[in-house]
C-alpha positions in Angstrom: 9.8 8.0 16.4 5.9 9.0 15.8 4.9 7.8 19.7 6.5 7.8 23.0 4.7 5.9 26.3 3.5 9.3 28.1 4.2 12.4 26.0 3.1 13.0 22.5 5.7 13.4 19.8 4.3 13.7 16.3 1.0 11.0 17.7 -0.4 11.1 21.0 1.5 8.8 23.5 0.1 5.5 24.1 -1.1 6.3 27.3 -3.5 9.1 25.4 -4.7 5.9 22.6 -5.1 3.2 25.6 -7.6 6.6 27.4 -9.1 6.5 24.3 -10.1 3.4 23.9 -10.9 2.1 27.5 -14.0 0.4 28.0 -14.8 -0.2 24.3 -15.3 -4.0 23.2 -14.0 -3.3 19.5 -10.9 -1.5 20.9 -8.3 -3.8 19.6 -10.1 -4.3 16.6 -10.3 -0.6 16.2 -6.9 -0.2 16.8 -5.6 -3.1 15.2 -7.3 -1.8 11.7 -5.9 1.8 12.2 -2.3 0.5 12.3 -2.6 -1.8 9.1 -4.3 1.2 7.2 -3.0 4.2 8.6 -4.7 7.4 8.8 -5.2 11.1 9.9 -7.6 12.8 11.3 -8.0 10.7 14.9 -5.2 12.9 16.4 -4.8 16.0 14.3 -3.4 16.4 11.1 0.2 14.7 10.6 -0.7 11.2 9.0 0.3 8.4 10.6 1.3 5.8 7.8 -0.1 2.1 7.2 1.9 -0.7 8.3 -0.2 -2.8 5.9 3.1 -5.6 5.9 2.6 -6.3 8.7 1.0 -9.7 9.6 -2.4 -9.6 11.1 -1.5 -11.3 14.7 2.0 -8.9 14.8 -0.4 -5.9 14.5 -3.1 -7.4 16.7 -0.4 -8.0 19.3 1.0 -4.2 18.4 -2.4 -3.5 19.3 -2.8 -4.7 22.5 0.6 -3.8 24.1 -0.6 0.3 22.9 -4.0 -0.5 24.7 -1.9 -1.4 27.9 0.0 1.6 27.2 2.7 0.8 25.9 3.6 -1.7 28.4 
């Protein structure tokens, strides 16, 4: 309910994040680590929460479908 594929909702969308990120080595690294540990600041101010139980190929893989966009 935080993200949506093109508009923002309470996080950008995850064509916004994949923009971001394009062109960077580390990006699914980068992202990867900010969805097991959460954070704010990167967008604004509403903190997006850690999904530390996650497992650390589910979030890697999380990672790389937002990079693509959400597809």
């Amino acid at each position: 309910g935080c993200h949506a594929i093109e508009s923002r909702v309470l996080g950008p969308s995850y064509k916004e994040v994949a923009a971001k990120y394009a062109g960077q080595k580390d990006a699914e690294a980068t992202v990867t680590a900010h969805i097991k540990s959460g954070g704010v600041g990167r967008w604004g101010q509403i903190p997006m929460p850690a999904q530390a139980q996650l497992s650390d190929a589910d979030a890697k893989a999380l990672a790389a479908w937002v990079l693509r966009g959400g597809k």
